[in-house]
Each structure stands twice: as structure tokens, then as C-alpha cells.
N, CA, C and O atoms as CSV, one atom per row, in Angstrom:
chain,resi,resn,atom,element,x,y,z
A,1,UNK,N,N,0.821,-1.184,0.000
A,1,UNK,CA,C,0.000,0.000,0.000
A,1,UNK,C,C,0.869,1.253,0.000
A,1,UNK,O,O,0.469,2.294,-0.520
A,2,UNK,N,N,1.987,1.152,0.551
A,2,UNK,CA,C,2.395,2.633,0.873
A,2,UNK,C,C,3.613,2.604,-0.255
A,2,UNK,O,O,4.481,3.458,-0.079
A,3,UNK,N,N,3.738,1.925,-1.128
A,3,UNK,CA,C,4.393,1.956,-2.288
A,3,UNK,C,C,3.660,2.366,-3.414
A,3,UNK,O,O,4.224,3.053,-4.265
A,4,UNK,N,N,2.362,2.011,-3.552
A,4,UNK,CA,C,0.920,2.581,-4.839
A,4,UNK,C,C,1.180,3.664,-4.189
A,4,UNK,O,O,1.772,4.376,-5.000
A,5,UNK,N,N,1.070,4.319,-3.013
A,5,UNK,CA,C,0.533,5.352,-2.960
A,5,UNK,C,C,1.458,6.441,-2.615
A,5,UNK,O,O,1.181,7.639,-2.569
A,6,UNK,N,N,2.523,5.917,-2.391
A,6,UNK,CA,C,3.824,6.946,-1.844
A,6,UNK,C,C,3.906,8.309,-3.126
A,6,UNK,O,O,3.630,8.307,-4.326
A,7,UNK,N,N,4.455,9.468,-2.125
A,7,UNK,CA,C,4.329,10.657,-2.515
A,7,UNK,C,C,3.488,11.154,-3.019
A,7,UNK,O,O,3.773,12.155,-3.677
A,8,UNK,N,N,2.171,10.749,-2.969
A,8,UNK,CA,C,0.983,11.763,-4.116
A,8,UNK,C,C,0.782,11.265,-5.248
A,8,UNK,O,O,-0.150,11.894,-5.750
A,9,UNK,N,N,1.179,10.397,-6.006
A,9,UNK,CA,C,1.606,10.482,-7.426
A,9,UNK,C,C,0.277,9.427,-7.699
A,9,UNK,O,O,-0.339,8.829,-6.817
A,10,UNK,N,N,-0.002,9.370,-9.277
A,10,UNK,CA,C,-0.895,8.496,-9.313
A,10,UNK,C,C,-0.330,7.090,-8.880
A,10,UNK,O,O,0.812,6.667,-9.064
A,11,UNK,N,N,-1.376,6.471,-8.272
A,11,UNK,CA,C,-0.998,5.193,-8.053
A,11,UNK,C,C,-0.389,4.175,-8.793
A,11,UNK,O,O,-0.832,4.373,-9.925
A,12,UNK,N,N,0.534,2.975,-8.863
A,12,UNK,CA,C,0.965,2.514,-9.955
A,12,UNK,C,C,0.397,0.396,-9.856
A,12,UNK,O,O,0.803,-0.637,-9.324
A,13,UNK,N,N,-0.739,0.862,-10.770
A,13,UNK,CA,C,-1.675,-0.145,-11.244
A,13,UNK,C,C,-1.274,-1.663,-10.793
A,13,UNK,O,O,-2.067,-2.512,-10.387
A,14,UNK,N,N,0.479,-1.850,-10.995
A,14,UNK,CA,C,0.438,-3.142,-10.936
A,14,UNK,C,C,0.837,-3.883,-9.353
A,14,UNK,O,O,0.791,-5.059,-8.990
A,15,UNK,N,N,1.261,-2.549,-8.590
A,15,UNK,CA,C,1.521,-2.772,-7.234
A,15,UNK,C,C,0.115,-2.518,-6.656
A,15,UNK,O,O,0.092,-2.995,-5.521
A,16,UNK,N,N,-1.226,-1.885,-7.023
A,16,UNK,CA,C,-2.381,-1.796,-6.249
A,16,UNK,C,C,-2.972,-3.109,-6.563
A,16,UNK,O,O,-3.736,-3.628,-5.750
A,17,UNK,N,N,-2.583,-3.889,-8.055
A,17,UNK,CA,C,-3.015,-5.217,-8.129
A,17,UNK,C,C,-2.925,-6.418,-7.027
A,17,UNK,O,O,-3.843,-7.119,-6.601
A,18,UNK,N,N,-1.231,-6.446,-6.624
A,18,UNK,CA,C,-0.998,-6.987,-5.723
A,18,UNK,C,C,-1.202,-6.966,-4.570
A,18,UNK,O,O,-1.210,-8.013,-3.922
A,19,UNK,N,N,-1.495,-5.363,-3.821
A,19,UNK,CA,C,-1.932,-4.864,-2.812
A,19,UNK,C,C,-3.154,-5.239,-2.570
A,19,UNK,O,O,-3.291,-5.700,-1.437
A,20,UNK,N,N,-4.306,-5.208,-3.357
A,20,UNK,CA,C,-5.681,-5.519,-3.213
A,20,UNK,C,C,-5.458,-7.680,-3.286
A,20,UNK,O,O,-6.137,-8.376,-2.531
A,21,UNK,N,N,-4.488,-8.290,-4.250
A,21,UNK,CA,C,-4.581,-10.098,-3.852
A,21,UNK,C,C,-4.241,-9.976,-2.264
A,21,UNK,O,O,-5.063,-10.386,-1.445
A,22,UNK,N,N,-3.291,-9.533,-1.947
A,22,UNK,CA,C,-2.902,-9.476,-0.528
A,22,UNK,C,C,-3.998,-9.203,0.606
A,22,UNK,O,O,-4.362,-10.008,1.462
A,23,UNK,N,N,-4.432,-7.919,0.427
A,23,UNK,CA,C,-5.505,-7.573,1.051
A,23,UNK,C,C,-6.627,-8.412,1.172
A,23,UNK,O,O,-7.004,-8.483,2.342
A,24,UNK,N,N,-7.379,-9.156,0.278
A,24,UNK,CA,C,-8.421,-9.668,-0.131
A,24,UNK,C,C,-8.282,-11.232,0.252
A,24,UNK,O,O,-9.128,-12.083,0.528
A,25,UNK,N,N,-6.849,-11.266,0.155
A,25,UNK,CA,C,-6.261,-12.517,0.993
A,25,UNK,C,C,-6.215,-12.835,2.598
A,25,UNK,O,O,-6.482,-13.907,3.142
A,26,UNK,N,N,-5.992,-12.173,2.924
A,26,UNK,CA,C,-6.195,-11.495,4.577
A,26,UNK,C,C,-7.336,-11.908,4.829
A,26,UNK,O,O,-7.472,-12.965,5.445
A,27,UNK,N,N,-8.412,-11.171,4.412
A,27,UNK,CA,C,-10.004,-10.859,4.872
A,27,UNK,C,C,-10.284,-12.509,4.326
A,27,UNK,O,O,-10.879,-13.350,5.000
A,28,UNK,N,N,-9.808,-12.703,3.191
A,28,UNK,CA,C,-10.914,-14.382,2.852
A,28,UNK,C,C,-10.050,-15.701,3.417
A,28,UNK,O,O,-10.489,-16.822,3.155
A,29,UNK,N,N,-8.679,-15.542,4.282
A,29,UNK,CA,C,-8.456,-16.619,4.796
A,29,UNK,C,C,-8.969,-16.458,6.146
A,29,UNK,O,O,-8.582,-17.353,6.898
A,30,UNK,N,N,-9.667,-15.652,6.640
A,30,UNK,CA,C,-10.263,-15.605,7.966
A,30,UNK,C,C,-10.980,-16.559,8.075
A,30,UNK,O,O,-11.868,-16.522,7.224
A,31,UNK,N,N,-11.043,-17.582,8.842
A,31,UNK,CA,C,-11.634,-18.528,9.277
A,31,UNK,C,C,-13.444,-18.258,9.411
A,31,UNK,O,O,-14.369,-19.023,9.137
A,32,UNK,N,N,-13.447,-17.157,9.828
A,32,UNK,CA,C,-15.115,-16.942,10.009
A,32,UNK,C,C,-15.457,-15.931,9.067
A,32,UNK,O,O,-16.484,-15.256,9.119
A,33,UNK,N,N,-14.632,-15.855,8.271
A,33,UNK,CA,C,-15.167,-14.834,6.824
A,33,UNK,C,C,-15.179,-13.814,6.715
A,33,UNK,O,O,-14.658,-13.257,7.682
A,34,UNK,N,N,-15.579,-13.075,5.875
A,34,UNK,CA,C,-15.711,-11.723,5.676
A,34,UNK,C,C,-16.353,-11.075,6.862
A,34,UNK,O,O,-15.848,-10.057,7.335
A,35,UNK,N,N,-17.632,-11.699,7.461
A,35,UNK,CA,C,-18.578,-10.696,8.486
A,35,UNK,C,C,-17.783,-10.635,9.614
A,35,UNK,O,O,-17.969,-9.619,10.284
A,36,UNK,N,N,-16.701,-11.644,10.158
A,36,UNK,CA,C,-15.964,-11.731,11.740
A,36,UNK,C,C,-14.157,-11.253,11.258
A,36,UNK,O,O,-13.336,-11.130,12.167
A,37,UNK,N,N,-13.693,-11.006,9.648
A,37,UNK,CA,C,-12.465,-10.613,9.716
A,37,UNK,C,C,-11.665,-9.130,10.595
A,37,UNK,O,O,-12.227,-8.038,10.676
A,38,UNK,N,N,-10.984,-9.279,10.881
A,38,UNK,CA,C,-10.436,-8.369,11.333
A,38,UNK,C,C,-10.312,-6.946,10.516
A,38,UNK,O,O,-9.894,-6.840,9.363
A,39,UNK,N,N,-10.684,-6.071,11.210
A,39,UNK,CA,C,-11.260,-4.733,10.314
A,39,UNK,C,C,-10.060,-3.968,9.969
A,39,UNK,O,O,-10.317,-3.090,9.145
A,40,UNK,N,N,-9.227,-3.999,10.214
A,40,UNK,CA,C,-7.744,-3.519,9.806
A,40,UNK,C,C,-7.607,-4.431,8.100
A,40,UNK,O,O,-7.330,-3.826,7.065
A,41,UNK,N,N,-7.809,-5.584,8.148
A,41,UNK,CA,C,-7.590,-5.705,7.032
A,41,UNK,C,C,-8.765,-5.520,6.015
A,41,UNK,O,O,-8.650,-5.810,4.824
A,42,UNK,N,N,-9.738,-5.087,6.497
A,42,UNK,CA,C,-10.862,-5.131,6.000
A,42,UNK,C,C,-11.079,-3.475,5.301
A,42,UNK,O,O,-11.780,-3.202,4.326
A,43,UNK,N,N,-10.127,-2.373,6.253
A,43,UNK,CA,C,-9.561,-1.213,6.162
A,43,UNK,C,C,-8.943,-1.200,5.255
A,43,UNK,O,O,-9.181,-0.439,4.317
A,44,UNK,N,N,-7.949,-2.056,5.271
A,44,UNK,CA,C,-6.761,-1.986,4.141
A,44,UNK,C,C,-7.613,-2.240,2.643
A,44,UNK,O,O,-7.782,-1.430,1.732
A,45,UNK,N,N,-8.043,-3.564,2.738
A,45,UNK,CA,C,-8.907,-3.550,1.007
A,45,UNK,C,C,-9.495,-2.485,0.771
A,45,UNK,O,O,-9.640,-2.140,-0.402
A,46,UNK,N,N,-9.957,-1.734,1.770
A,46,UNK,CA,C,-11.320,-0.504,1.278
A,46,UNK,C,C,-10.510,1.032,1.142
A,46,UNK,O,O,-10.969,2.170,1.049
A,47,UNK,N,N,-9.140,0.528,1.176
A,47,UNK,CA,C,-8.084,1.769,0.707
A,47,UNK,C,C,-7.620,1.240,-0.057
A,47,UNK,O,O,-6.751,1.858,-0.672
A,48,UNK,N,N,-7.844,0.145,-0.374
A,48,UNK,CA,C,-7.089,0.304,-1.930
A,48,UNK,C,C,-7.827,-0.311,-2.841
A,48,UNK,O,O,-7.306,-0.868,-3.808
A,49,UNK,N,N,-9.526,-0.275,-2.577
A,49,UNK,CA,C,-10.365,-0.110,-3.325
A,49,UNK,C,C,-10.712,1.642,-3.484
A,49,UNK,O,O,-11.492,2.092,-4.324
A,50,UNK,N,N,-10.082,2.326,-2.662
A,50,UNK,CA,C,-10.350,4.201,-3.189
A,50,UNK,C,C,-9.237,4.063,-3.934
A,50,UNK,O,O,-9.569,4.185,-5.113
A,51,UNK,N,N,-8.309,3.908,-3.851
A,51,UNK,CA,C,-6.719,4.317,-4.532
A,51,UNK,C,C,-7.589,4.038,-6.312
A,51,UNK,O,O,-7.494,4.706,-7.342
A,52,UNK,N,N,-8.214,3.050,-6.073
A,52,UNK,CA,C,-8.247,2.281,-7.946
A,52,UNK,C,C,-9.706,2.713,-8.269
A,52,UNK,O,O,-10.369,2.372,-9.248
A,53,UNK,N,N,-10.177,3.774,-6.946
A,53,UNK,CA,C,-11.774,4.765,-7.960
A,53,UNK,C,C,-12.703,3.504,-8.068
A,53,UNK,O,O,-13.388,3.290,-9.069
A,54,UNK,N,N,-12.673,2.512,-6.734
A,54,UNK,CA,C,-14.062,1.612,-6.582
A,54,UNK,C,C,-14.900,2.215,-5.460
A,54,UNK,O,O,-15.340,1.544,-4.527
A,55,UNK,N,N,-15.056,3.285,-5.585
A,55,UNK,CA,C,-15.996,4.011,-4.458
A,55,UNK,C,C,-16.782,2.614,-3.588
A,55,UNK,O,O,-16.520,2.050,-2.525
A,56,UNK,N,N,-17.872,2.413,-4.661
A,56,UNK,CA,C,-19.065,1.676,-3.712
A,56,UNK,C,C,-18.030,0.668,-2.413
A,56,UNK,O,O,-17.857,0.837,-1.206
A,57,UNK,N,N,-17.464,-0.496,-3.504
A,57,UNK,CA,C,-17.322,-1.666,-3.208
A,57,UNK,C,C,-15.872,-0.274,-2.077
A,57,UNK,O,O,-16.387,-0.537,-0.990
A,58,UNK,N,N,-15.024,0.481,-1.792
A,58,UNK,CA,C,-14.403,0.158,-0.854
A,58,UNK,C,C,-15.459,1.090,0.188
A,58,UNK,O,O,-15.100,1.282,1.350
A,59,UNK,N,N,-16.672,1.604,-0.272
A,59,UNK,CA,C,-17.554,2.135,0.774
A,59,UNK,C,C,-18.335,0.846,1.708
A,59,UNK,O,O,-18.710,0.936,2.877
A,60,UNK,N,N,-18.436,-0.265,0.864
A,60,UNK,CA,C,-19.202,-1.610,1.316
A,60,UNK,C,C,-17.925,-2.296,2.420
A,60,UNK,O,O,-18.304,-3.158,3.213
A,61,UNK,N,N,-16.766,-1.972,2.426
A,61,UNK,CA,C,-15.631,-2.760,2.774
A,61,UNK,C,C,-15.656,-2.139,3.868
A,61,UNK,O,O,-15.938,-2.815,4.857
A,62,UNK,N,N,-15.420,-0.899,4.028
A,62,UNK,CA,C,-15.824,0.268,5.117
A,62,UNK,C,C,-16.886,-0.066,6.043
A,62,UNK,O,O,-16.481,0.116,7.191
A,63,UNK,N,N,-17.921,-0.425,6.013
A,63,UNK,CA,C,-19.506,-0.551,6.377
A,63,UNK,C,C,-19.089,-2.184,7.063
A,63,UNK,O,O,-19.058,-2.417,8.271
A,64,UNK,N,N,-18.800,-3.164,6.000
A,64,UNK,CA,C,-18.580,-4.223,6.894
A,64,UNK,C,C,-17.167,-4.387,8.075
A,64,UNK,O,O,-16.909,-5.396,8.731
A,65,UNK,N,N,-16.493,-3.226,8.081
A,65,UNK,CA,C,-15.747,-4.005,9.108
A,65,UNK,C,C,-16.433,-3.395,11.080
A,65,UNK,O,O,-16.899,-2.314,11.438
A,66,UNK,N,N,-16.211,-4.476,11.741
A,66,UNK,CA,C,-16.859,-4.103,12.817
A,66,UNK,C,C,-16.388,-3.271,13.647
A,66,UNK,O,O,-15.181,-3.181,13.423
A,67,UNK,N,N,-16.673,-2.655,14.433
A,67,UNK,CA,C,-16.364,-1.252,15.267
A,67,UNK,C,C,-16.244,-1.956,16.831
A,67,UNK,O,O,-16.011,-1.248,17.810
């Protein structure tokens, strides 16, 4: 994440690719799934679903992690 996004610059496509398998990896090897993953990583996908202009889906990523 902090390599797509370092200094301001547009993000660079093929490191947010990997950033979001990683991310998305996190949240779906959670044993109790998406609704009980840990919201840090659940944080992380839904920033680097804004970085790549997926509003909804990292607004939905946002919404599901628990407080």
C-alpha cells in the first residue's frame, strides 16, 4: 500500500493489483469470513479499493468491518 501510494503520485496499477490479492487474501483466509475478519484488514482492502476509484465496493468494505 504505501508503495501505490507513496508521494501523491498516481498510483501505480500493478503494485495496487498486488496490494488488493494481498488484502483480499487477509479478509478471505479468515476462518469466520468476511462478516468476523479483522477490520484492519478489512480497512486496508477498502483503501485500496479508493486508490483504484471503486468508491461503492471500498464504501461496502468500510460498512462491513466491525467497530
Amino acid at each position: 500500500m504505501k508503495q501505490a501510494s507513496a508521494g501523491g503520485k498516481v498510483p501505480d496499477q500493478a503494485v495496487l493489483v498486488k496490494a488488493e490479492k494481498y488484502a483480499r487474501l487477509a479478509v478471505e483466509s479468515d476462518p469466520t469470513g468476511e462478516a468476523g475478519a479483522d477490520p484492519m484488514a478489512l480497512a486496508q482492502w477498502g483503501h485500496v479499493k479508493l486508490l483504484q476509484q471503486d468508491y461503492d465496493e471500498a464504501i461496502r468494505l468500510f460498512d462491513d468491518a466491525p467497530y
